[in-house]
N, C-alpha and C positions, 0 to 999 in steps of 0.2 A: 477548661470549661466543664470537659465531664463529672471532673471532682468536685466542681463548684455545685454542679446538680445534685450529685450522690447528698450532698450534705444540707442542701434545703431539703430535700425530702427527710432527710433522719431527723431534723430539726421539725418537722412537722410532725411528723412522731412523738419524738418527743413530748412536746407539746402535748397532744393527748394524754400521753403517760403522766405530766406533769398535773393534769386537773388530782391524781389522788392524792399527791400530800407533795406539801414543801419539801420537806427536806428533799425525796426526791427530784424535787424540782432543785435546789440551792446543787447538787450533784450532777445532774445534766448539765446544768450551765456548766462549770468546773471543768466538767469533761469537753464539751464545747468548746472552751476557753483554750485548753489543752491542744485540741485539736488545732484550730484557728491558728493558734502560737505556734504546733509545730508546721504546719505549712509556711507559714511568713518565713523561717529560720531556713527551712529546705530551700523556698525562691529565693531567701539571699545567698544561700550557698551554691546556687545555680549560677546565680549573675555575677559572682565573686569568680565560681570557675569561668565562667564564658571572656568577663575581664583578665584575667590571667592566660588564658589562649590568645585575645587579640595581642595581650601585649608580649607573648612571646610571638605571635606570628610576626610580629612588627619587626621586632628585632633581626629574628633571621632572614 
């Protein structure tokens, strides 16, 4: 939840910064994008290891 906050706020920033030109703005997003994608990739590789613990605790 903390990380979710840190990044509306920079997303709000952004923003502002984005009124001076496009292209800046087409490069926030990008980086954004960036960002967003690598969280998703980090929680699957969480829930991949937490899968792999159940199912070796199962086993032994």
């Amino acid at each position: 939840m903390r990380v979710r906050k840190r990044h509306a706020i920079k997303i709000r920033d952004f923003k502002k910064y984005a009124k001076y030109s496009e292209k800046h703005k087409a490069v926030i997003i990008g980086v954004l994008r960036s960002m967003a994608i690598g969280e998703l990739l980090l929680n699957l590789k969480m829930v991949m290891l937490k899968l792999l613990i159940i199912r070796i605790t199962i086993r032994s």
